[in-house]
Structure formats: structure tokens, C-alpha cells
C-alpha positions in Angstrom: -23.5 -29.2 31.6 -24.3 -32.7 33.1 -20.7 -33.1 34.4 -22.2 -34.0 37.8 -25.0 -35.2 40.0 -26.7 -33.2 43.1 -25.0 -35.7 45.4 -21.0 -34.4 43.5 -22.0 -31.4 44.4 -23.4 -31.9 47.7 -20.3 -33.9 48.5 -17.8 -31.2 46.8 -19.8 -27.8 48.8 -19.2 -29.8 52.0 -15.5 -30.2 51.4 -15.2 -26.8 49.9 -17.1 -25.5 53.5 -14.1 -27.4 55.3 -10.7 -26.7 52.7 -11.8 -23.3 51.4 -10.6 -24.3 47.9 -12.6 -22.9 44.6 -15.3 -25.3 43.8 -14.0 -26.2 40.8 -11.1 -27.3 42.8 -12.7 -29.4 44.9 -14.6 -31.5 41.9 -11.3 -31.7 40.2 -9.3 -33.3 43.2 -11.8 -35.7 43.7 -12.3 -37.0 40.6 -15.5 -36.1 39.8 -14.9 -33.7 36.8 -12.3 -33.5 34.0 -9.8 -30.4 33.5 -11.2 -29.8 30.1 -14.9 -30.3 31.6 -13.6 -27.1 33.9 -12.0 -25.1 31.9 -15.5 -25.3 29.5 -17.4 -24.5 33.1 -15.4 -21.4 33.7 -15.4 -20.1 30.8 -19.3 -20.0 30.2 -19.5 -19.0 33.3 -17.4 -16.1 33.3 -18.2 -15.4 29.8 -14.9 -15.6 28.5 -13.9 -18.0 24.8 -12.4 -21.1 25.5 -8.9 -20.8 24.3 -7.7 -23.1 21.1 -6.2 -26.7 22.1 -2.9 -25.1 20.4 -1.6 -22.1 20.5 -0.8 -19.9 17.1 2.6 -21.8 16.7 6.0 -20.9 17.4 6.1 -17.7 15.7 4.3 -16.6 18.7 7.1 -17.9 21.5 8.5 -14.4 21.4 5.1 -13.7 23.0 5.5 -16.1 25.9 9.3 -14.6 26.0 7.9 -10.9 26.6 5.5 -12.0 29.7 8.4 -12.6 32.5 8.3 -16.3 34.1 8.2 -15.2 37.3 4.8 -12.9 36.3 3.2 -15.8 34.5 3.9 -18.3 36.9 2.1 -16.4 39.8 -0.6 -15.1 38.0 -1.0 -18.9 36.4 -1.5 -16.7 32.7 0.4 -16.6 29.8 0.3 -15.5 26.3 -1.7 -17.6 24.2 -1.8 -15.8 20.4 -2.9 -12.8 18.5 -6.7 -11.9 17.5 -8.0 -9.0 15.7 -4.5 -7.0 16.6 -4.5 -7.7 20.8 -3.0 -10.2 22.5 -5.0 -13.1 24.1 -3.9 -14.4 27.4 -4.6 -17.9 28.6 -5.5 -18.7 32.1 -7.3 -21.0 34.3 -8.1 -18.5 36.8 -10.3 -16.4 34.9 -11.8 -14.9 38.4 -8.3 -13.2 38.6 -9.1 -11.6 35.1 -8.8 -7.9 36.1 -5.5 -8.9 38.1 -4.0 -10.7 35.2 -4.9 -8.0 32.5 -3.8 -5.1 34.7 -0.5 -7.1 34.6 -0.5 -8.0 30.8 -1.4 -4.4 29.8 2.4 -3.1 30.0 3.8 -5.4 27.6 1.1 -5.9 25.1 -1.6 -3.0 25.8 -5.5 -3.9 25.8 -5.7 -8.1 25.3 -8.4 -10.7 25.6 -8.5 -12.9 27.9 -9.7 -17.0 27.0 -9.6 -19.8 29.4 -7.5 -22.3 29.6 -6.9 -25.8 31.2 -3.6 -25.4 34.3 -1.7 -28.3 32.8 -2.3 -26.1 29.2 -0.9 -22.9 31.2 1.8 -24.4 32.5 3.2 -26.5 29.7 3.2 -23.3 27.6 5.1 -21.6 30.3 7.7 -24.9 30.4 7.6 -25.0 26.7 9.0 -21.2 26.4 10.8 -20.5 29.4 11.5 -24.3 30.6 15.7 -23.7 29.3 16.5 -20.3 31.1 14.7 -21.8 34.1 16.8 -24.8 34.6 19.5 -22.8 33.8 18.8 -20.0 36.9 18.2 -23.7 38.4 21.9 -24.7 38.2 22.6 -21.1 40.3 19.8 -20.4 42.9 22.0 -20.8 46.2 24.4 -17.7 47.0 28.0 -17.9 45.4 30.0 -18.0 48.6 27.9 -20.8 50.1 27.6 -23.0 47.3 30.2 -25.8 45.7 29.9 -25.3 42.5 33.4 -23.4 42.4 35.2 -26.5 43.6 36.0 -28.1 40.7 39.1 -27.8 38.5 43.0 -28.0 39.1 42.7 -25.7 42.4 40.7 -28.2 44.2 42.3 -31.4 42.8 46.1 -30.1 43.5 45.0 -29.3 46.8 43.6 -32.7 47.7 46.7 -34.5 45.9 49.0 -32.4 47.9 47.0 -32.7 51.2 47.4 -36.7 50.3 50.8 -36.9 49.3 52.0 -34.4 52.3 50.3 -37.2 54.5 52.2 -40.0 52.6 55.7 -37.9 52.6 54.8 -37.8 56.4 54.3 -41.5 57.1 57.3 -42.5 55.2 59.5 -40.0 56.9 57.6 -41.0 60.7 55.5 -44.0 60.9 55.5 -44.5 64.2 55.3 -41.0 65.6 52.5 -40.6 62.7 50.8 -43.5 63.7 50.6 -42.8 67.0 49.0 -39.5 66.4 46.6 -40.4 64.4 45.9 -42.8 66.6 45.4 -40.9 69.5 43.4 -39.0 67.1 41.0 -41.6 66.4 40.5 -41.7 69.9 39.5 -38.3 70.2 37.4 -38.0 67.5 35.7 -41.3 69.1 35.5 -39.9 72.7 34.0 -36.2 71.3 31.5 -38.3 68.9 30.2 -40.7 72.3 29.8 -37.6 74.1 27.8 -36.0 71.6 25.6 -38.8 71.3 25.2 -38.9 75.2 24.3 -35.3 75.4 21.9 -35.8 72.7 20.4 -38.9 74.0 20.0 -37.2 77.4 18.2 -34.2 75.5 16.0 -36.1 73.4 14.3 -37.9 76.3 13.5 -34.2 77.4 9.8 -33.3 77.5 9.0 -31.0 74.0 8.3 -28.0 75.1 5.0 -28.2 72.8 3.1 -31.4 72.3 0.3 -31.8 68.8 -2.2 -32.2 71.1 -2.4 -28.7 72.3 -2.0 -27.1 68.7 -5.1 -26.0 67.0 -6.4 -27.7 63.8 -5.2 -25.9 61.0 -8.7 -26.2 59.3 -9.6 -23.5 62.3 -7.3 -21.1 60.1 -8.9 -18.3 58.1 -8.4 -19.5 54.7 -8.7 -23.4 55.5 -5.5 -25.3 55.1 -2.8 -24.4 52.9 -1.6 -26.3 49.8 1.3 -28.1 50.5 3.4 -29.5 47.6 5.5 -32.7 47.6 8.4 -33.0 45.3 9.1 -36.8 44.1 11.9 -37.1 42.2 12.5 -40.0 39.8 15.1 -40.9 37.8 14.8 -44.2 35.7 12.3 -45.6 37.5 9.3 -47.0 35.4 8.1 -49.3 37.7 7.6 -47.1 40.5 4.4 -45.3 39.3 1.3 -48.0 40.8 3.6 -48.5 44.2 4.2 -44.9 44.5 0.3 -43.6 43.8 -1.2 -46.4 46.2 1.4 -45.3 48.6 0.7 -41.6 48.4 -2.9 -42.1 47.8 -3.2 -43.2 52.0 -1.9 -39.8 52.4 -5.3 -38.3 54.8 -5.2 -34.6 53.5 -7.5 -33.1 51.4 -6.9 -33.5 48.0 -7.8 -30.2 46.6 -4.8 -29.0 49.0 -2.3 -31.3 48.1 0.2 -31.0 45.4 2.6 -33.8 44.6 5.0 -33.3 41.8 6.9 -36.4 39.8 9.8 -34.4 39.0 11.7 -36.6 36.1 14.5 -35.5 33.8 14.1 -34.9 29.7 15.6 -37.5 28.9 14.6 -40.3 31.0 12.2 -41.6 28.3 11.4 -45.2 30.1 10.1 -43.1 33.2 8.4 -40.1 31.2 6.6 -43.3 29.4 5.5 -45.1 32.0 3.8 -42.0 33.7 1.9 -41.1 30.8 0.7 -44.2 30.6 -0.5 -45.0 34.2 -3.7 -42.8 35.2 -2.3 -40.2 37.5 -5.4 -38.7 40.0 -5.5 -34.7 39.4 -3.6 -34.1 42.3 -0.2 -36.1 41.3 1.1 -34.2 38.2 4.4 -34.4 36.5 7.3 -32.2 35.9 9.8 -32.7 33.2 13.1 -31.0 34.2 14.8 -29.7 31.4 18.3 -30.9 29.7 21.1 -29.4 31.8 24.3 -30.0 33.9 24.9 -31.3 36.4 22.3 -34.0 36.4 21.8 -34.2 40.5 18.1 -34.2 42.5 18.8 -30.7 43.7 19.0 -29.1 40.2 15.7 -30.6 39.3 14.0 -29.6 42.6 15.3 -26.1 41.7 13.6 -26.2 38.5 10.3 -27.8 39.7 10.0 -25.0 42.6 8.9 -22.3 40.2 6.0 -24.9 39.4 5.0 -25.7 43.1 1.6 -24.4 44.1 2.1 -24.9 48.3 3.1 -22.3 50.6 4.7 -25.5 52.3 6.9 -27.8 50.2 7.9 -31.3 51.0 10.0 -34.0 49.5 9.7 -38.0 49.5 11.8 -40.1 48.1 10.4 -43.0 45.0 10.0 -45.8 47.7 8.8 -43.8 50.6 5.8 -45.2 52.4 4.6 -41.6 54.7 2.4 -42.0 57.7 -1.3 -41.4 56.9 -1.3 -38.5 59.1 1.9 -36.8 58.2 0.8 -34.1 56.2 -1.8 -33.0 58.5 1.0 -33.3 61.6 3.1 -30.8 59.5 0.8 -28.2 58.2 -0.3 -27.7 62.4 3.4 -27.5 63.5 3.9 -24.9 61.0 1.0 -23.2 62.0 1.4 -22.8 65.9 5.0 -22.4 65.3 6.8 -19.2 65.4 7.8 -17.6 62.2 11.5 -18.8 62.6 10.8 -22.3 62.2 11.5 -23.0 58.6 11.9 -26.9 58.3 10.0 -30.0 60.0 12.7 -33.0 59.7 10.3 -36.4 59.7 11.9 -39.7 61.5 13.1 -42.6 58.4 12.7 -46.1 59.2 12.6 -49.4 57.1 10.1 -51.8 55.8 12.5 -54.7 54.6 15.3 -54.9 57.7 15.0 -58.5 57.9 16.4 -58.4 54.5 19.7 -59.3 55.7 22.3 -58.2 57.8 23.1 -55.0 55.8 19.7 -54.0 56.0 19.8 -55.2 60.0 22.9 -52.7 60.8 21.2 -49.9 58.6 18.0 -50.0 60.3 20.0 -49.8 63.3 21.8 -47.5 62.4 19.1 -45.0 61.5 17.1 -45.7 64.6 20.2 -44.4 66.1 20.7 -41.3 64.1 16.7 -40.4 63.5 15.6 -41.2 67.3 18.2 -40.5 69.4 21.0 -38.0 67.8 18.7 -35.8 65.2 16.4 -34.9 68.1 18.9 -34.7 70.8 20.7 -31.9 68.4 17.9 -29.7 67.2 16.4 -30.3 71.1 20.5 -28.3 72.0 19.9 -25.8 69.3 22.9 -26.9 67.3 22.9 -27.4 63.3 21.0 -29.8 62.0 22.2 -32.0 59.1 18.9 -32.7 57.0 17.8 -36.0 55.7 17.0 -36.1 51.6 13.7 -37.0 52.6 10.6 -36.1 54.8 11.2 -32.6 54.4 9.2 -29.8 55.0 9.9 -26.2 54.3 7.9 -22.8 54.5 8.6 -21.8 51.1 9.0 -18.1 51.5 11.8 -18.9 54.1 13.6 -22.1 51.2 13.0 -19.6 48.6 15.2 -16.5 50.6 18.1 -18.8 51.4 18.0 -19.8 47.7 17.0 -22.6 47.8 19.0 -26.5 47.1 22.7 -26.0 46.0 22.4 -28.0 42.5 26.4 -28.9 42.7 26.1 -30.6 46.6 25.3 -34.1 46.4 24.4 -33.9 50.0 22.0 -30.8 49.4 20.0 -31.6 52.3 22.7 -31.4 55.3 24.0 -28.2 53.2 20.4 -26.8 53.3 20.3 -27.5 57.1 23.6 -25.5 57.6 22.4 -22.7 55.4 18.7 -22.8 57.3 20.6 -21.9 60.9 23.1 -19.9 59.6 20.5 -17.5 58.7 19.2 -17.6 62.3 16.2 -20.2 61.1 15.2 -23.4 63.1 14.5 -27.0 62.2 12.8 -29.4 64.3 12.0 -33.3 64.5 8.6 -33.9 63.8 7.0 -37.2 65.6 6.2 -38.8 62.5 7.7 -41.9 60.0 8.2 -42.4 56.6 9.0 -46.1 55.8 11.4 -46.4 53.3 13.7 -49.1 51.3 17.0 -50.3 53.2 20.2 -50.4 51.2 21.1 -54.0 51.7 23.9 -55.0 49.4 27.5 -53.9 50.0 28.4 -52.2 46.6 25.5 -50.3 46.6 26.2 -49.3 50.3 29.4 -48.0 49.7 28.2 -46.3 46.7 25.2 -44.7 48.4 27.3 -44.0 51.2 30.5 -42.3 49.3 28.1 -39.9 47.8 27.3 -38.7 51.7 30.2 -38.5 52.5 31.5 -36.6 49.5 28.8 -34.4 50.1 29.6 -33.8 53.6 33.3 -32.9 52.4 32.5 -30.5 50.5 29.4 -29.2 52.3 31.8 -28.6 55.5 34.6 -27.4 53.1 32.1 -24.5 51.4 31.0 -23.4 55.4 34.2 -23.3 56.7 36.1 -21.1 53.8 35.1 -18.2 56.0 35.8 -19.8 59.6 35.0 -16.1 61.5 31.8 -15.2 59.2 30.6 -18.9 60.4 31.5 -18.2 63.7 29.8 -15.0 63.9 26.5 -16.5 62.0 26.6 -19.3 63.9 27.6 -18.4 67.4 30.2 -20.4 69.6 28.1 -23.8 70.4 26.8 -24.1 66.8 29.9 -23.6 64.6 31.6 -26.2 67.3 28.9 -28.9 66.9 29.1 -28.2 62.7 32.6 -29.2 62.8 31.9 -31.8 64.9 29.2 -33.4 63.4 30.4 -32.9 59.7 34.3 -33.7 60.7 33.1 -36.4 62.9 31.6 -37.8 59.8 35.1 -38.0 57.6 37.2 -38.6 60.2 35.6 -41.4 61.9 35.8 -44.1 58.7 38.7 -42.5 57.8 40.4 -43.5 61.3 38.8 -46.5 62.2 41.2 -48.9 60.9 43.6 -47.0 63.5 40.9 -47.4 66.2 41.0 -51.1 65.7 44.6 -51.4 65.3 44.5 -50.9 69.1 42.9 -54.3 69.8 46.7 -55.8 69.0 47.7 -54.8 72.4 45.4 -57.4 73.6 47.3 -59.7 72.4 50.6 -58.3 73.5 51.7 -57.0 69.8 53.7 -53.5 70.1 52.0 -50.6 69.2 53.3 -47.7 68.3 51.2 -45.8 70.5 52.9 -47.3 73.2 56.1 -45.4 73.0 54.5 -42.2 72.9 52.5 -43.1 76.5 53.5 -44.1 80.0 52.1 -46.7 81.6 49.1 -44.3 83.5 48.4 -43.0 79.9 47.9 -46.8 78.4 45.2 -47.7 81.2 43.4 -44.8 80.5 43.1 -45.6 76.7 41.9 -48.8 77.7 39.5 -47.6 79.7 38.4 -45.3 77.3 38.2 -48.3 74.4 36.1 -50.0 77.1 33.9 -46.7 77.8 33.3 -46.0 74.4 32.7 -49.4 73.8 29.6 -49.3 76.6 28.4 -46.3 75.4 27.9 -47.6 71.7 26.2 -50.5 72.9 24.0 -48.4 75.5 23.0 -46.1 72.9 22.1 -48.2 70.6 20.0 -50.0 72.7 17.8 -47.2 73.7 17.7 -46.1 70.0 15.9 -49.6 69.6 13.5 -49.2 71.9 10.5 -48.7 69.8 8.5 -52.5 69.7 9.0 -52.9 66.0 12.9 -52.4 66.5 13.4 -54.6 69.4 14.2 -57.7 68.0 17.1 -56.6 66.2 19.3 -55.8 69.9 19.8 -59.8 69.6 21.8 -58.2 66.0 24.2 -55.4 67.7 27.2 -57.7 67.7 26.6 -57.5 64.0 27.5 -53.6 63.4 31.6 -53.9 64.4 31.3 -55.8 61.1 29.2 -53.1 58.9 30.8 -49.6 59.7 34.5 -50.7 58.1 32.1 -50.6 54.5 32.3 -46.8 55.8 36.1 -46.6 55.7 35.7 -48.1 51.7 33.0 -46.0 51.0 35.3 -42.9 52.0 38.1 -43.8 49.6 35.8 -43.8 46.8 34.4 -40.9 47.8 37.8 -39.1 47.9 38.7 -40.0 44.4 35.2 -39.1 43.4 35.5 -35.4 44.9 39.1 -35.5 43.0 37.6 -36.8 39.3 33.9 -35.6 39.4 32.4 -33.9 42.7 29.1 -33.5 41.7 28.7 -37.0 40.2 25.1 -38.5 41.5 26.1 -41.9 42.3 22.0 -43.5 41.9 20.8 -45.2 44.6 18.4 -48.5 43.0 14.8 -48.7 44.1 12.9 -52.1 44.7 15.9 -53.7 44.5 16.3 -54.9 48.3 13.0 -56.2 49.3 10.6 -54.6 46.9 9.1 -51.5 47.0 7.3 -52.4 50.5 3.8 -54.2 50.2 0.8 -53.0 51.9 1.1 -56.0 53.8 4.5 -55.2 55.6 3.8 -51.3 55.5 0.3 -52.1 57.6 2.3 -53.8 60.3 5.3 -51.7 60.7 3.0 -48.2 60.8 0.5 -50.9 63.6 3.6 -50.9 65.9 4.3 -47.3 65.2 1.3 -46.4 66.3 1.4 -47.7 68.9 4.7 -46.5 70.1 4.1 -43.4 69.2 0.8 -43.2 71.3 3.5 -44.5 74.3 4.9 -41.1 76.2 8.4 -40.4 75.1 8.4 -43.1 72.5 
């Protein structure tokens, strides 16, 4: 056909030798053919019509609504229109014609088959079935482990009377109710120190497997697997060039990799500016369907009938992965035993000289993402998933049911879910650079969505307290209340916590009355000892060369976490007026969306950290 040279070819059999994908593949990923120049190829050479650039209208929808989604999806095939009496089905895997007819035959008899384009397949599919599959989308994850049921009067008379018992309470007994609290702020202080000791002592650890020794996964039978990447965008029609020049450093082959824009109806600015930008073959876009309630998990439910991997990832809009990220997952997965079901990558910042929110946030993720997450999944207790850098086998996401569209924090629920089926997540040694939040009103509002979704995630596990228990076992349903209550109460207490620094300066306390003398030493020495261990551990959470110069900034975080305590109070009248309200976080607004420049020298000293033994 003259579509390509002898060297194409030579160049796409070599890479088809090494990935195992279809030929056709192969030229398409790379850029060297066009879908409608392959869809013309297969069908002369299968002998098969090409199928019309439209389809017979919508009088033949009903069609499309008698071939099941599920059916079409798999078999990439659907109904196209009617000729001389039989149906003709559309696909763009006409080698899989005897498969796909042998399916077809019980809804529509004998049928012709034509050839079709995958973005034509799959648009039919989405124009047809797009509404009842957002709809299923709104209801994947199992009804007693999902929080769509908390909304209405139940839940918001319960809150008000929970509050206004505890106001009725501090106006009958302030000081006794003080002092209890207090003491309670203490001991939610003390238990969250001693987690983070324990899991700083586990992190450092040897793995028990290192990359090095794992096979790579080329050496499988079928070459590497496809591995899907959901992006999900909402208003965001700048991000297009940034985003493809980030993704594009991704070193995996292309014909293997499947990264999905996932955008809602109607965000027209983003849908726009997609369109027009010049999207390589292997970054396609998927237009999530009208539908309520408008929240990131709902349209990843939607867009995983439409993912081709066997592994499925997600990245956030500004998200700068490692080169080598993909290919450090896919040979995990492979040497790992079947119950490993998620791969958690590290997060760290390109802009955290941006000021001193963006200083304390950096820190504060080096602290959770290198010294917490890995101590905890190292001790075999629940993990609490970040949104991004995520990996799943998608047989194993897919059982669970998948993202609970209502939780705002669907990635910590997904992580309780994951173990509570008996599945295992694990830290991967690998970064993702992403954007630091680094003004204070859209802290608190990034952070009141996490911690409304942490209230209701650890309010849906623990409605059945002996069913988690039994799930869970004894150490892990302790360390889910403990991390997810340790995550409420702590900003919730904190002003208490402080209110003990009057007795410094000989100002009554009310905890004073409730204590002797011995008792008041040892809360001083366990303000001082908590005090120690914050600094210590933050200090060996910034021990990575890149992250070093910000231990001149500790003194710094005393001042940040109080945003915490005002991030909670919205986040209570948010669970009380609209708990599954997506509060937005704003891309490129803190430092840009991370120039090659900065990205180059952050991932230099990653690098070479990472080559460093327990870096």
C-alpha cells in the first residue's frame, strides 16, 4: 500500500520480536502508520469490506443495545448495520473473526463481518451503551462497604447530635471535659509517635526481594503485558503539551502502553483542547458520561470497561513519573505472588522551594511516603493508598469492585478493601514528581476533602466492628483505627495539645487538677519525648540528598499542621451539607506544571539516592 518503508518494517518486526504485540500494533504505536491506513491493511488482508465511516444511523442503536457491553467490549466488536438481511459486525480484530461471529450468532444469527478502526469500535460502544455504563459506574463497590448510603437526615442528625452532646458536655463540665480531652490528645499523640517509630524501624529493614534479582518481564511468554494509565482531568486545557512531554519519557514500549485522558461530558474547554493537540496513538481519550456525583472515582469506574491492560495505573494531571516506573512495576507484578494486588509508588515535589507551604508539604510527604507508608505495609497492617502512582492487577481491582464513586478519599478506601479481602500492597522504590499545594486556602480545601474522606471511609469499615475484626485479624483492624482515627483526631485535638504549653508559663490548666504532681512530670516528659521523636523522624525522612536542605526548615512545621485543625472544620460541615462534594485541587497554579529543567535535576538526585543502599 506504500504506508511504509523496508527500514518501518525492519524497525517494527524487531520490536514486535521483543513486545509480542500484532504488527500492526507495533507500526501504529510508533507512529509510522495511521488507524485508518490499518484498518484498510487488515481488511485486504483478511479479505473482509471495510466497514462505512458511519454506521446506518440511529435506527440501528437497538442493534448495539442487543450485543451486551461487556461481550462487545472484550471481543473489541460491535454491531455496525444491516446488509442484504444479516447483521454486519465491526471490528478491528478481524483475526478473532470466528471468535466474534461464534459470539454474535445468538443474537442476530449468520452476520458479516467488516473492519473497523478501535477508536470507531469503541465510540460506537460509548455512543450506545456509554449512559447504563456510567450509571453501573456510580454502583461497582459492594453495598455494605461503600458510602453512598450516608447521606440524608440519618447521617446529619447523628453528626449534629454527636456535636451538640459534646457542647451540652463542655458547658455542663469544662474543666473535667477539658482535661479529658486533653489527656486524650496526648494519647492519640503518644500511640501516633510510636507508630511512626515502629514503622521507621521497619522501613530500614532489608526487603525481603530486591529488582535486581527479578527476571525481565520481556523473558515472559507472551512479552510484556499492556498496562493502562488512567489520567483524569477535569478543567484543565492547558495541561495537554506538559502532560504528553511528561508521559512521553515514560521507557516502555509503546505498543504496550495504554494511557487514558479520562475527562467529563461536559468539560468542553478540556474536551477542546485535546482534540486539538496531536495525541500519539498510544494516549487516547475517554469522555465520561453525564452523571452524579461528579468525583474521580466515578469516572475511573466508567473508563475501566475501556482499559486494555491486565495492569492499570493512575497519575495524576501534573505528575512527572520516573522513566523507568512502568517497567519497575510490570516485573514486581510478575515475580510477585498472586496476592499482591497493588504497587504504591513514593510522591515527591518539583516546586518545594515555592514557599513555606510547599517546604512543610514536601516535608511532610517525605515523612509519610518514606518512612510511615513502607514501615506499615513492611508490618503487614492496612495500607492507606495515595490517589496517585497506583498500580493494580485488574482481575484482583475488578473482584473487589472496584473505586467507591461516593468516597472522596477512594484510594485509602480501596487500600482497606484490598486487605480486607486478604490482598497485599507494597511500596515500590520508585517517584513520581508532582505539584505541591502551596497556598493556604487551597490547602485546607485539598486537605478537608482527605479528611472527609477518611471519616467516612473509617465510618463505612467500622459499621460492622466484628466482621472487620474477623477480616482483618487483631493487628490490622487496630492499626486501621489507628491510622484512620489518628488522622481526625489529631487536628481535631491539637489546639488541646498546645494548650499545654501555658503551664510553662505558670498559667493553670485544667489538667492539673485531675493529676498529682508524679502525673504532671510525666506529661512533661512525654511533651518533651514526643517532641524528639517528631523532629528525629523527620530528619531521617529527609535524608534523601534532594530533601536535605529543607532540615534547616523543620522549625517551620509547628506553624503548618494548625491549617489541619481548619481544614477539619470544613470538612465536618462538608460531610454534614454534601459528603461526596469533590473540592478540585488547581493544577500549575503553584510553580507551574514542573519544567524539564527542574524535573531533570530532582529525578539526577533521585537517582542517585536510589542507587544508595537503603535510600
Amino acid at each position: 500500500m506504500g504506508a511504509l518503508d523496508r527500514f518501518d518494517l525492519a524497525r517494527a518486526l524487531i520490536a514486535q520480536r521483543e513486545t509480542g504485540a500484532p504488527l500492526g500494533e507495533t507500526l501504529l504505536a510508533r507512529g509510522i502508520i495511521s488507524a485508518d491506513a490499518l484498518a484498510d491493511a487488515l481488511a485486504t488482508q483478511f479479505r473482509r469490506p471495510r466497514a462505512d465511516p458511519r454506521p446506518d444511523g440511529r435506527a440501528r442503536d437497538d442493534l448495539v443495545r442487543q450485543f451486551p457491553a461487556e461481550l462487545a467490549l472484550r471481543l473489541g466488536a460491535v454491531p455496525w448495520s444491516r446488509r442484504g438481511g444479516r447483521v454486519v459486525i465491526a471490528t478491528s480484530r478481524p483475526e478473532d473473526a470466528k471468535a466474534i461471529l461464534r459470539a454474535a450468532a445468538p443474537h442476530f444469527g449468520q452476520c458479516h463481518l467488516a473492519v473497523a478502526t478501535r477508536a470507531e469500535v469503541e465510540a460506537r460502544i460509548a455512543a450506545v451503551h456509554g449512559p447504563a455504563l456510567a450509571r453501573l459506574a456510580e454502583c461497582r463497590a459492594p453495598g455494605d462497604q461503600t458510602c453512598r448510603a450516608m447521606q440524608g437526615r440519618s447521617v446529619t442528625v447523628a453528626m449534629i447530635g454527636l456535636l451538640a452532646a459534646a457542647l451540652g458536655a463542655l458547658s455542663l463540665w469544662p474543666g473535667p471535659v477539658v482535661a479529658g480531652l486533653t489527656l486524650l490528645a496526648v494519647l492519640v499523640a503518644v500511640l501516633n509517635a510510636g507508630l511512626r517509630v515502629a514503622a521507621a524501624i521497619a522501613s530500614r529493614r532489608p526487603a525481603p526481594r530486591r529488582f535486581a534479582s527479578i527476571r525481565p518481564a520481556r523473558e515472559a511468554r507472551h512479552g510484556p503485558p499492556i498496562v493502562t494509565i488512567f489520567v483524569p482531568l477535569h478543567r484543565e486545557p492547558d495541561i495537554a503539551g506538559p502532560l504528553t512531554r511528561r508521559l512521553s519519557r515514560i521507557e516502555y514500549p509503546r505498543e504496550r502502553l495504554d494511557i487514558c485522558l479520562v475527562v467529563e461530558e461536559d468539560d468542553q474547554l478540556t474536551r477542546a483542547a485535546l482534540e486539538a493537540a496531536s495525541l500519539p496513538a498510544w494516549i487516547r481519550v475517554i469522555v465520561v458520561p453525564d452523571g452524579q456525583p461528579r468525583t474521580k472515582p466515578r469516572a475511573m469506574n466508567y473508563a475501566l470497561n475501556f482499559a486494555r491492560g491486565s495492569i492499570v495505573g493512575i497519575y495524576d494531571a501534573e505528575d512527572a513519573p520516573a522513566p523507568d516506573q512502568i517497567r519497575q512495576v510490570v516485573a514486581r507484578f510478575h515475580a510477585a505472588p498472586p496476592d499482591l494486588a497493588c504497587l504504591q509508588g513514593r510522591l515527591d515535589f518539583y516546586n518545594p522551594e515555592r514557599n513555606w507551604i510547599a517546604r512543610c508539604f514536601t516535608m511532610e510527604y517525605a515523612n509519610w511516603f518514606r518512612l510511615v507508608l513502607p514501615g506499615i505495609a513492611r508490618m503487614g497492617l492496612v495500607v492507606p493508598l495515595g490517589g496517585t502512582t497506583l498500580f493494580f492487577r485488574r482481575d484482583l481491582l475488578e473482584e473487589i469492585g472496584a473505586w467507591d464513586a461516593h468516597n472522596v478519599t477512594e484510594d485509602a478506601d480501596l487500600g482497606v478493601r484490598l486487605a480486607r479481602r486478604g490482598y497485599r500492597t507494597e511500596i515500590i522504590d520508585t517517584t513520581t514528581l508532582e505539584e505541591a499545594n502551596a497556598k493556604p486556602l487551597a490547602w485546607v480545601k485539598q486537605r478537608s476533602r482527605w479528611i472527609k474522606g477518611y471519616l467516612l471511609t473509617w465510618a463505612v469499615h467500622s459499621r460492622q466492628p466484628l466482621r472487620l475484626w474477623r477480616e482483618l485479624g487483631p493487628k490490622r483492624a487496630l492499626g486501621f483505627h489507628l491510622l484512620f482515627l489518628g488522622a481526625l483526631l489529631s487536628p481535631a485535638l491539637l489546639p488541646l495539645l498546645w494548650s499545654l504549653g501555658l503551664l510553662s508559663f505558670g498559667i493553670a490548666h485544667p489538667v492539673a487538677a485531675l493529676l498529682p504532681e508524679a502525673g504532671m512530670t510525666a506529661l512533661v516528659a512525654a511533651m518533651i519525648s514526643l517532641l524528639v521523636v517528631d523532629i528525629a523522624a523527620t530528619l531521617v525522612s529527609l535524608s534523601a540528598p534532594h530533601h536535605r536542605p529543607l532540615r534547616k526548615w523543620i522549625f517551620l512545621l509547628p506553624l503548618y499542621f494548625p491549617l489541619a485543625t481548619l481544614a477539619l472544620v470544613k470538612a465536618i460541615a462538608e460531610v454534614l451539607r454534601s459528603p461526596f462534594h469533590w473540592d478540585k485541587t488547581e493544577h500549575g497554579a503553584f510553580g507551574g506544571t514542573g519544567s524539564a529543567e527542574d524535573i531533570a535535576r530532582l529525578e539526577g538526585l533521585l537517582s542517585r539516592a536510589a542507587a544508595r543502599p537503603g535510600a
